[in-house]
C-alpha positions as CSV (number, residue, x, y, z in Angstrom):
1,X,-27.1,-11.1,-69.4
2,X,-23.2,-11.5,-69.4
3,X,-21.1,-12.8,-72.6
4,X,-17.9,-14.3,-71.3
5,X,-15.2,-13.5,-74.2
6,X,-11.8,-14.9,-74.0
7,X,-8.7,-12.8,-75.0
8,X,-7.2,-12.5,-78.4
9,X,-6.3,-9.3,-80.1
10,X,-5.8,-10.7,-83.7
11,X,-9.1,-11.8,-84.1
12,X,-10.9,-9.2,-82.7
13,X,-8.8,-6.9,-85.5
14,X,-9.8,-9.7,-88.1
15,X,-13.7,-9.5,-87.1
16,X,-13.6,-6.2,-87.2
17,X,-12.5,-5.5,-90.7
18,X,-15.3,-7.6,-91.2
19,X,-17.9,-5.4,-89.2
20,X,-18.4,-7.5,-86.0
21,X,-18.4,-5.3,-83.5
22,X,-20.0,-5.9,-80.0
23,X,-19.4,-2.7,-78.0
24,X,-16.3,-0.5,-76.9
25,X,-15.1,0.5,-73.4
26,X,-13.6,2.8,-71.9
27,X,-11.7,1.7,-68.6
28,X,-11.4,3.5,-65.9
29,X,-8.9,2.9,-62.6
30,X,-10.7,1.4,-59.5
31,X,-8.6,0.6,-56.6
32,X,-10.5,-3.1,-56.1
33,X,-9.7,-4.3,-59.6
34,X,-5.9,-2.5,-59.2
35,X,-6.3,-4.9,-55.8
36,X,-7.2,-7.8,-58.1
37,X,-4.7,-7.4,-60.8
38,X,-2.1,-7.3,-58.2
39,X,-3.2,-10.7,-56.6
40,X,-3.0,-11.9,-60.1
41,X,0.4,-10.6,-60.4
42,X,1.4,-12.2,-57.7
43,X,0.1,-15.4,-58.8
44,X,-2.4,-15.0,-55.8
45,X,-5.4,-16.1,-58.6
46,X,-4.4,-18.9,-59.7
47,X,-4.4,-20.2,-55.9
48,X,-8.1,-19.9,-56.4
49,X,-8.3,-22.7,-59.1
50,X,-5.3,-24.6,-57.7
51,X,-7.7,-26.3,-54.6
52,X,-10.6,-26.2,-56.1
53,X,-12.5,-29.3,-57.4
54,X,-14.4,-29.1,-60.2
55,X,-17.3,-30.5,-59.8
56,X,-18.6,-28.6,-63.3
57,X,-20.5,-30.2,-66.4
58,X,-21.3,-27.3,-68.0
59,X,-19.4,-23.7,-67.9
60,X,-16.3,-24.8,-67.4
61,X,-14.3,-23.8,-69.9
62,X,-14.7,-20.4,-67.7
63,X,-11.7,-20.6,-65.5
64,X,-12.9,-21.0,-61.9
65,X,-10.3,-18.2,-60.6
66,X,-12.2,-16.1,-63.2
67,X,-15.6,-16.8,-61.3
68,X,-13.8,-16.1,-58.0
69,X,-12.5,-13.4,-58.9
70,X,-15.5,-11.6,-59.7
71,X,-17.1,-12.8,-56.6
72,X,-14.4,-11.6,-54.3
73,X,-14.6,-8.5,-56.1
74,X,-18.0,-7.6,-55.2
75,X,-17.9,-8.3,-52.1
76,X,-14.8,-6.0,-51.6
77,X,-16.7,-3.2,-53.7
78,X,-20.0,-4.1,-51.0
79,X,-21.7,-5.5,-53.7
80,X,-23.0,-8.8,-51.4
81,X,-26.2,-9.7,-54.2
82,X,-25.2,-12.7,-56.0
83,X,-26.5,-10.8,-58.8
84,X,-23.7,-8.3,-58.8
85,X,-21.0,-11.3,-59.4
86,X,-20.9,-11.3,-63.1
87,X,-20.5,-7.5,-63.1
88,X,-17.8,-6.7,-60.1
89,X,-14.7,-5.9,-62.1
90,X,-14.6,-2.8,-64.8
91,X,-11.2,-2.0,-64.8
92,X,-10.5,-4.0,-68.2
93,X,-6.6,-4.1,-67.8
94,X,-7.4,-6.7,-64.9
95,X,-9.9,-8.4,-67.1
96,X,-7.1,-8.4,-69.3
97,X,-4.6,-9.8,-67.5
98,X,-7.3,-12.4,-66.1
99,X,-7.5,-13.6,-70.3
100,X,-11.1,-13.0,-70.0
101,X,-13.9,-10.1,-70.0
102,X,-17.3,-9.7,-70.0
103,X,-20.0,-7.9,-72.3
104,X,-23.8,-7.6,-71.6
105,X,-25.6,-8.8,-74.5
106,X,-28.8,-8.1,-73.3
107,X,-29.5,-11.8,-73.5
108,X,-28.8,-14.9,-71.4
109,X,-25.1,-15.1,-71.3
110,X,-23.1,-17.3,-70.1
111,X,-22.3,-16.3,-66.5
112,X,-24.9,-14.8,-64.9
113,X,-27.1,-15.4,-61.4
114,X,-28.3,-19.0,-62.1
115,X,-25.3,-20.2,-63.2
116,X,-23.3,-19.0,-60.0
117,X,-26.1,-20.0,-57.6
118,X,-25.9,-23.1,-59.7
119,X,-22.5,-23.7,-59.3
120,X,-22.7,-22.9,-55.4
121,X,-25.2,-25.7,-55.3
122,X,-22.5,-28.3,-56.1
123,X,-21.0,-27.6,-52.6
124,X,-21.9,-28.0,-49.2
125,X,-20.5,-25.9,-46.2
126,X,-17.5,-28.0,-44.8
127,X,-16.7,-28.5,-48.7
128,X,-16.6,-24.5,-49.0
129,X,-15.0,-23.7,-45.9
130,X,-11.9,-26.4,-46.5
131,X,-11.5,-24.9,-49.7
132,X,-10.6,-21.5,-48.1
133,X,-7.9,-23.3,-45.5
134,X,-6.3,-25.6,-48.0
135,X,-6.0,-22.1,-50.4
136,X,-4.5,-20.2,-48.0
137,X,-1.8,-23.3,-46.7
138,X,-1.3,-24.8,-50.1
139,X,-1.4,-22.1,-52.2
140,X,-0.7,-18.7,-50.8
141,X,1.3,-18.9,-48.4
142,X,3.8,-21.1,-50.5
143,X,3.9,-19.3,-53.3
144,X,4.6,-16.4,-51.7
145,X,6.9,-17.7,-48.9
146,X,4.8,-16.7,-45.9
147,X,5.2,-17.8,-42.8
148,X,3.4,-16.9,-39.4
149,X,5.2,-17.4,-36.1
150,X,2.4,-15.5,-33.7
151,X,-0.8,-17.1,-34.0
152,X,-4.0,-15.8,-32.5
153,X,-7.2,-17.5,-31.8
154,X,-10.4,-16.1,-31.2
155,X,-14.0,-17.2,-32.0
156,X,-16.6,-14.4,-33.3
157,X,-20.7,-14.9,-33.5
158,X,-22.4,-14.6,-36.8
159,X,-25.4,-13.1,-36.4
160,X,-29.1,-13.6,-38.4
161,X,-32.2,-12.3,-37.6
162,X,-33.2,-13.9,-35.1
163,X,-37.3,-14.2,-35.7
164,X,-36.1,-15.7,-39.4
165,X,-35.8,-19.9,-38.5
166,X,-35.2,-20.4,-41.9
167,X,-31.4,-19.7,-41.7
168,X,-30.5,-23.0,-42.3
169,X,-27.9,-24.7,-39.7
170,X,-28.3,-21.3,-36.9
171,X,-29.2,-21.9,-33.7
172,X,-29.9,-19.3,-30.7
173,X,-27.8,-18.8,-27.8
174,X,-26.5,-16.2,-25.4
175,X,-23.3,-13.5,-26.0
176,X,-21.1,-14.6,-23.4
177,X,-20.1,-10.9,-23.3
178,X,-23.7,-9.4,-23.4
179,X,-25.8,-11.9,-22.3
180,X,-28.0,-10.9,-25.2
181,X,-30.0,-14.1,-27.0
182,X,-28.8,-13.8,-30.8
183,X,-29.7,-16.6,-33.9
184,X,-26.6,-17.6,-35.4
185,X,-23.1,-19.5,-36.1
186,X,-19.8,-18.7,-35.1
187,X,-16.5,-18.8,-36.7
188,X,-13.8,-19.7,-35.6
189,X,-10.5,-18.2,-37.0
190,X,-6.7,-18.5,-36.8
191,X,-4.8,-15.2,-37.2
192,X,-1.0,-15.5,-38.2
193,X,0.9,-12.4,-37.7
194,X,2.8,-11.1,-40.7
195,X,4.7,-7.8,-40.5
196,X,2.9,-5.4,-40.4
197,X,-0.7,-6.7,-40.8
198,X,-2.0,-10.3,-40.5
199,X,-3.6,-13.3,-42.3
200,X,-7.1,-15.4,-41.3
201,X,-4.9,-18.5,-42.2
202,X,-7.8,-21.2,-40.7
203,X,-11.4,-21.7,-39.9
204,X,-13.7,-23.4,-38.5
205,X,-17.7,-22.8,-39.0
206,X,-20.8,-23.9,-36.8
207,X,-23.9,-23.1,-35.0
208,X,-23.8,-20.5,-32.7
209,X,-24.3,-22.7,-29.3
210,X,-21.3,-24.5,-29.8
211,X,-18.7,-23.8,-27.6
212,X,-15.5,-22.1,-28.7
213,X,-13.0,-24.2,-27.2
214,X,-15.3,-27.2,-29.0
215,X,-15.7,-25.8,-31.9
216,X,-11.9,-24.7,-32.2
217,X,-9.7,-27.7,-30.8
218,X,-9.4,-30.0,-33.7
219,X,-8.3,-27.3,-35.7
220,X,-5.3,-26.0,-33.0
221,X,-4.1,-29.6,-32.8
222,X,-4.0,-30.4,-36.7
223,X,-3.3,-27.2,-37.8
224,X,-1.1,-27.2,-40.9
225,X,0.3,-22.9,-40.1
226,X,2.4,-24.5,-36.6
227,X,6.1,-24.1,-36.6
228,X,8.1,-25.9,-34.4
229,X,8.9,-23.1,-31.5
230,X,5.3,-20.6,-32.4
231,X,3.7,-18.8,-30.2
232,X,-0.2,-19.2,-29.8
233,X,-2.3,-16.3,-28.0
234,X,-5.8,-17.1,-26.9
235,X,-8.1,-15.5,-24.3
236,X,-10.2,-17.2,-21.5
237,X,-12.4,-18.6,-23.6
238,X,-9.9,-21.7,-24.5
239,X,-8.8,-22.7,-21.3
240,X,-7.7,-25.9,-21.6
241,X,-5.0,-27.6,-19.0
242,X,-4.8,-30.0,-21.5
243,X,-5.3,-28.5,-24.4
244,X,-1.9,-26.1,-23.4
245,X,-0.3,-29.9,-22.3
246,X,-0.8,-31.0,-26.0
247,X,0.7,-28.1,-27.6
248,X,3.8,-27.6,-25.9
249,X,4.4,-31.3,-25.8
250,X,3.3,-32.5,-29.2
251,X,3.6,-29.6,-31.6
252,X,6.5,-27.4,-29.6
253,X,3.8,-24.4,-29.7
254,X,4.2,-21.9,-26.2
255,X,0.6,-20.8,-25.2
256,X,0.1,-17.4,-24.0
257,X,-3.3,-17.3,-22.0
258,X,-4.9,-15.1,-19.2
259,X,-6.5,-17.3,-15.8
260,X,-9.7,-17.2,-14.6
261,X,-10.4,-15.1,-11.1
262,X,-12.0,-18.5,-9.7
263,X,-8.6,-20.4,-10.5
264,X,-6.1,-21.5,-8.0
265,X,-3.4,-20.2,-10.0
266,X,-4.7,-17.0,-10.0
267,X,-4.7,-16.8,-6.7
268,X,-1.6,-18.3,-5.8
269,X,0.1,-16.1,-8.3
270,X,-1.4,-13.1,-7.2
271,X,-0.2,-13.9,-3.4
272,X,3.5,-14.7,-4.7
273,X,3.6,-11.2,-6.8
274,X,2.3,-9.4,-3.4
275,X,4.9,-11.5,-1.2
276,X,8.0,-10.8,-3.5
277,X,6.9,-6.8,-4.3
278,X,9.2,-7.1,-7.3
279,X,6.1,-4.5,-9.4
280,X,7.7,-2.8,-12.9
281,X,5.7,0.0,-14.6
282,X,3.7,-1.9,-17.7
283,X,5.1,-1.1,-20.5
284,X,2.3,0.4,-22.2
285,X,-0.2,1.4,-20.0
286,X,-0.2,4.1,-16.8
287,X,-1.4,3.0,-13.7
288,X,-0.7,-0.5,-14.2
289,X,2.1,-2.5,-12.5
290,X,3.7,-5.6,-13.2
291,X,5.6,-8.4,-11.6
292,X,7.1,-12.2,-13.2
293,X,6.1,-15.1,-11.1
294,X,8.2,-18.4,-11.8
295,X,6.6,-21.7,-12.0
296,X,3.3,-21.3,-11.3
297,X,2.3,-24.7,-12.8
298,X,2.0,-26.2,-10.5
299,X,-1.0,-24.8,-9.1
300,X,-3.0,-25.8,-12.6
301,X,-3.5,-29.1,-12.8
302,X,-5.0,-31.9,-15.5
303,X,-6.1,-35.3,-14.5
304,X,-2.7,-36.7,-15.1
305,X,-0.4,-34.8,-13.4
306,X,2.7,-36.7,-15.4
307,X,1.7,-34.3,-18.3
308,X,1.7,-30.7,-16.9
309,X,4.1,-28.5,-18.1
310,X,5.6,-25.6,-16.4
311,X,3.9,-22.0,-16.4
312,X,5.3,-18.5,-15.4
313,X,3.0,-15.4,-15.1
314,X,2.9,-11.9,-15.7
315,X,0.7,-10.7,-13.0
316,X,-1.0,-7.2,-13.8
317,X,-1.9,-4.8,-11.0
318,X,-4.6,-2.2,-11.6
319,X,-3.7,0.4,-9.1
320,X,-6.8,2.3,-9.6
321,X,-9.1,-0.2,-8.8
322,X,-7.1,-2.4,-6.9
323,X,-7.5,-5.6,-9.2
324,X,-5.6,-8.3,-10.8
325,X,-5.4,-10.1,-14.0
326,X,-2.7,-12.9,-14.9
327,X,-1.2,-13.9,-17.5
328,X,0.3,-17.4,-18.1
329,X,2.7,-19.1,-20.7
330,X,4.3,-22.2,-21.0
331,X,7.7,-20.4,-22.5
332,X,9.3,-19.9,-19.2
333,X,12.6,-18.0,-20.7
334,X,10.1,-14.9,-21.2
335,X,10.2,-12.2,-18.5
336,X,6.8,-10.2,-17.2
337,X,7.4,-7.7,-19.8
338,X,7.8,-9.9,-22.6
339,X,4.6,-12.3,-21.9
340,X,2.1,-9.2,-21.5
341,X,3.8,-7.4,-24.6
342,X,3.3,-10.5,-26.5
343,X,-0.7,-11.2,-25.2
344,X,-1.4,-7.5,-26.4
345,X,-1.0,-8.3,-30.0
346,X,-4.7,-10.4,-29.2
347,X,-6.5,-7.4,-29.8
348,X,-5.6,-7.2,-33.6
349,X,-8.0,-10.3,-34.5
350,X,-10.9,-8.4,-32.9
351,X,-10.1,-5.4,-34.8
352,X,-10.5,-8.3,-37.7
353,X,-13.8,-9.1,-36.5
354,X,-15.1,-5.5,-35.9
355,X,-13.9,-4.5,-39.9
356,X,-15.1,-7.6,-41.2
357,X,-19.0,-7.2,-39.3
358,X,-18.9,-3.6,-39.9
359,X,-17.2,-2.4,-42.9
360,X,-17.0,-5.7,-45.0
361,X,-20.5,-7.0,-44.6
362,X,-19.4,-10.2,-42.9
363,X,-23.1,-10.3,-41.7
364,X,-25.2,-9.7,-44.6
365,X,-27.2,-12.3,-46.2
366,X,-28.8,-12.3,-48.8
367,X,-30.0,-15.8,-48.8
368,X,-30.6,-18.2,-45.9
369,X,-28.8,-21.4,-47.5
370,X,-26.1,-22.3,-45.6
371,X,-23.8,-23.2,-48.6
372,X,-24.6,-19.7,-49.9
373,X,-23.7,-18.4,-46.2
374,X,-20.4,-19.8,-46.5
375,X,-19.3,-19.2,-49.8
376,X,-20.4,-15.5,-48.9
377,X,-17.9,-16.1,-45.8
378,X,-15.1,-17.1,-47.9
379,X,-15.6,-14.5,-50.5
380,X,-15.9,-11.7,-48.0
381,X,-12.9,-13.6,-45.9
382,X,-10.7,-13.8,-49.1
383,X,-11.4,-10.3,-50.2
384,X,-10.1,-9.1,-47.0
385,X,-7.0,-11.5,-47.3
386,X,-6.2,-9.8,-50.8
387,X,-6.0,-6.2,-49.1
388,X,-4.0,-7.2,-46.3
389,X,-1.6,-8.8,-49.0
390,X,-1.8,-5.4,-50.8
391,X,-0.6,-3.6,-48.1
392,X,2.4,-6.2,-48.5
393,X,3.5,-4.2,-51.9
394,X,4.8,-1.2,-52.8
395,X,1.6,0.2,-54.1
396,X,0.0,-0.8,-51.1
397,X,2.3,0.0,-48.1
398,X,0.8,3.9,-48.2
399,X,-2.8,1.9,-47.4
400,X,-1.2,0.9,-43.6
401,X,-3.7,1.0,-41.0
402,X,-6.3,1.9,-42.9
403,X,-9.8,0.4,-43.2
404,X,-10.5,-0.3,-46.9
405,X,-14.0,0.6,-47.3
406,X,-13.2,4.2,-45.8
407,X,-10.3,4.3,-48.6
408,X,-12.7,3.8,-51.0
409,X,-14.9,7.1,-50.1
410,X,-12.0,9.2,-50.8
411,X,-10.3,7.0,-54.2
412,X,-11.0,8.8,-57.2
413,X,-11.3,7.2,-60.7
414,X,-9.4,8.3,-63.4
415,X,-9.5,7.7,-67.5
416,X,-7.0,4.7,-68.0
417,X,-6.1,5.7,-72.0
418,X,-7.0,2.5,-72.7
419,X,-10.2,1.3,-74.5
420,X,-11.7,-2.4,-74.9
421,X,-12.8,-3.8,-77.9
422,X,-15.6,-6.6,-77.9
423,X,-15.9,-8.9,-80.8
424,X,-18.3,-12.0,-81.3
425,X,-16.6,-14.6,-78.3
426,X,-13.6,-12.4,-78.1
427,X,-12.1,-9.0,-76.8
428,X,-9.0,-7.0,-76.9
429,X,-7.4,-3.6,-75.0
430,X,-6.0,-1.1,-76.7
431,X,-4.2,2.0,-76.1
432,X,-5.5,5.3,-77.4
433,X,-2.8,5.3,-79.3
434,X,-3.2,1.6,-80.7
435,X,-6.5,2.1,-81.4
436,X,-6.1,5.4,-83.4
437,X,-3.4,3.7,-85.6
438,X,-5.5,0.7,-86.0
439,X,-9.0,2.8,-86.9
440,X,-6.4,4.6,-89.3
441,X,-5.0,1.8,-91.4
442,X,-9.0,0.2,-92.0
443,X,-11.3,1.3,-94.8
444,X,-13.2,4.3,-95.0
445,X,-16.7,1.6,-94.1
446,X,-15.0,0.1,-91.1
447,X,-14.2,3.5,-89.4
448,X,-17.7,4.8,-89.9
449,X,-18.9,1.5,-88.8
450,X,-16.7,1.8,-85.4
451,X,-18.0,5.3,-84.9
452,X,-21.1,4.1,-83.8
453,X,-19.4,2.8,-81.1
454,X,-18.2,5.7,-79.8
455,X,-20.9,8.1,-79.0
């Protein structure tokens, strides 16, 4: 299995001048551990061990950002086995960097499958999934000054196979969109909008019956990634007259939300926008006209009226077919233009969802615990939060709009001039050039004992 060995160049010199030995590496570049190293540059890592708690008797003198690492890791390389954990990063300058490396000794190490799965057992679901939020808001984001002002909200279904009732926690239901009876969960996730590219800065995790607007509104009201004066995008699925009462009241947040066809606001919006004939091309889209309706709230109403805030519309008008949609927000300073320009930034989190089911493996199980489940969600959730903070940096900025997986077909390794000496509980990098200098200066023994090593 896999030796855990700790850093420390002198005394893996001083072992071996004495002929201990273990193995030497050659590493090689990989664009994951590259990924990894810068997150650990960035003090992105240490996040990882920051909100965690430790519920270890054993092991942990391993750094839990260590373990976590190597997790993420594999699941960004699509390694989603627990059994791939211990053996997810090669490039040894991360390793390196991390103060640790690992060595297969051929016997039972110190990390290996029972230990993780072990580990994972100490945790239950909710425990896993805070873990992940109070990361990102604690951690991340404030050591690294980020700050989200566009929010979106959108709920995805998790799908299991759906003969297989051993998937602890699922339940069936239908896809609203489909119809289609699926076993499952659904997540729930908060998207914040930074630059160029975006961060899944909440969740929220549960069967797959519950609704999303359920399953989603404790999280909107207590969210800890508000600002006083965001902007909140969410699709029909959320509707909530008072949901949209509490936000712009309590937390200053302006909703941005398309109607339902069976609404009176649609309606009554629609019939203004036809009255007035005030139509401007859409701004992205041929064939599609739009016109500002003022204070259209009105025609929404909660069970206490008091409470309703205003609401102007965008209404859309699909020439071709001769259909509506409409578009409401309780920021009533924002013309039609602005308010459907603002809703089209939505699609992004389903491009999230679609990457994450199809390229990242969001899906695949390879155990039908639930607390496995989820820390597989986080990893694979966290993995994908390291690339789109990658494409923050220099190094990653020439990555823009492009789907990591699909990168990773085309990256080519390359000989790093660097090798990695192992040595009893200990291990060391050296340059080429370190290492010919130090093979030099030992006795005529120790270099034939070393080239044994090397073939």
């Amino acid at each position: 299995m896999l030796k855990i060995c700790k850093l420390n160049k002198n005394k893996v010199i001083e072992q071996i001048n004495n002929k201990i030995l273990d193995g030497i590496i050659a590493s090689n570049s990989n664009l994951i551990d590259e990924i990894i190293l810068s997150m650990n540059h960035n003090k992105i890592l240490n996040c990882l061990s920051a909100s965690f708690c430790d519920k270890r008797k054993n092991n942990s003198f391993i750094p839990f950002h260590f373990i976590m690492a190597l997790a993420i890791a594999a699941k960004m390389k699509s390694r989603m086995s627990l059994t791939d954990i211990p053996y997810a990063i090669t490039d040894y300058r991360t390793l390196a960097c991390l103060g640790y490396a690992s060595i297969n000794t051929g016997d039972d190490g110190w990390l290996n499958e029972g230990t993780i799965r072990h580990l994972i057992g100490k945790y239950n679901a909710k425990e896993l999934f805070d873990y992940y939020n109070q990361t990102i808001q604690n951690y991340v984001f404030k050591e690294n000054n980020i700050e989200a002002n566009i929010h979106i909200l959108d709920c995805t279904n998790i799908r299991v196979n759906i003969d297989n009732e051993n998937y602890e926690g699922s339940s069936l239901a239908h896809d609203h969109n489909t119809n289609e009876l699926f076993r499952g969960y659904k997540l729930a996730t908060l998207r914040g909008i930074i630059s160029d590219t975006g961060i899944i800065e909440e969740i929220r995790f549960g069967t797959a019956k519950v609704h999303d607007l359920e399953l989603s509104e404790e999280m909107i009201k207590t969210t800890n990634c508000f600002h006083d004066g965001d902007i909140l995008i969410m699709d029909r699925g959320f509707i909530s007259r008072e949901l949209i009462n509490y936000l712009k009241t309590n937390r200053n947040i302006d909703t941005y939300i398309p109607v339902r066809k069976n609404m009176e606001i649609f309606d009554l919006a629609v019939g203004i926008a036809e009255t007035t004939e005030d139509w401007q091309a859409h701004p992205t889209r041929k064939g599609q006209l739009i016109c500002h309706v003022n204070h259209v709230g009105e025609y929404w109403r909660s069970k206490n009226k008091k409470e309703d805030v205003d609401l102007n519309a965008c209404v859309v008008w699909f020439q071709e077919t001769q259909n509506y949609a409409v578009f409401v927000t309780t920021d009533t300073s924002k013309s039609a233009k602005e308010i459907i320009l603002t809703y089209q930034l939505r699609p992004e989190i389903e491009e999230d969802f679609r990457q994450l089911k199809d390229f990242w493996k969001l899906e695949d199980f390879h155990s039908t615990k639930l607390n496995i489940i989820s820390f597989h969600i986080i990893c694979v959730l966290f993995g994908y939060l390291f690339y789109q903070l990658y494409l923050t940096t220099e190094d990653g900025e020439k990555y823009i709009g492009k789907c990591l997986p699909v990168i990773l077909k085309k990256y080519k390794e390359e000989f790093l001039n660097y090798l990695v000496l192992f040595s009893g509980e200990y291990f060391c990098v050296l340059s080429l050039k370190e290492f010919i200098e130090f093979r030099d200066s030992c006795t005529e023994d120790v270099k034939e004992y070393m080239l044994k090593f090397l073939r």
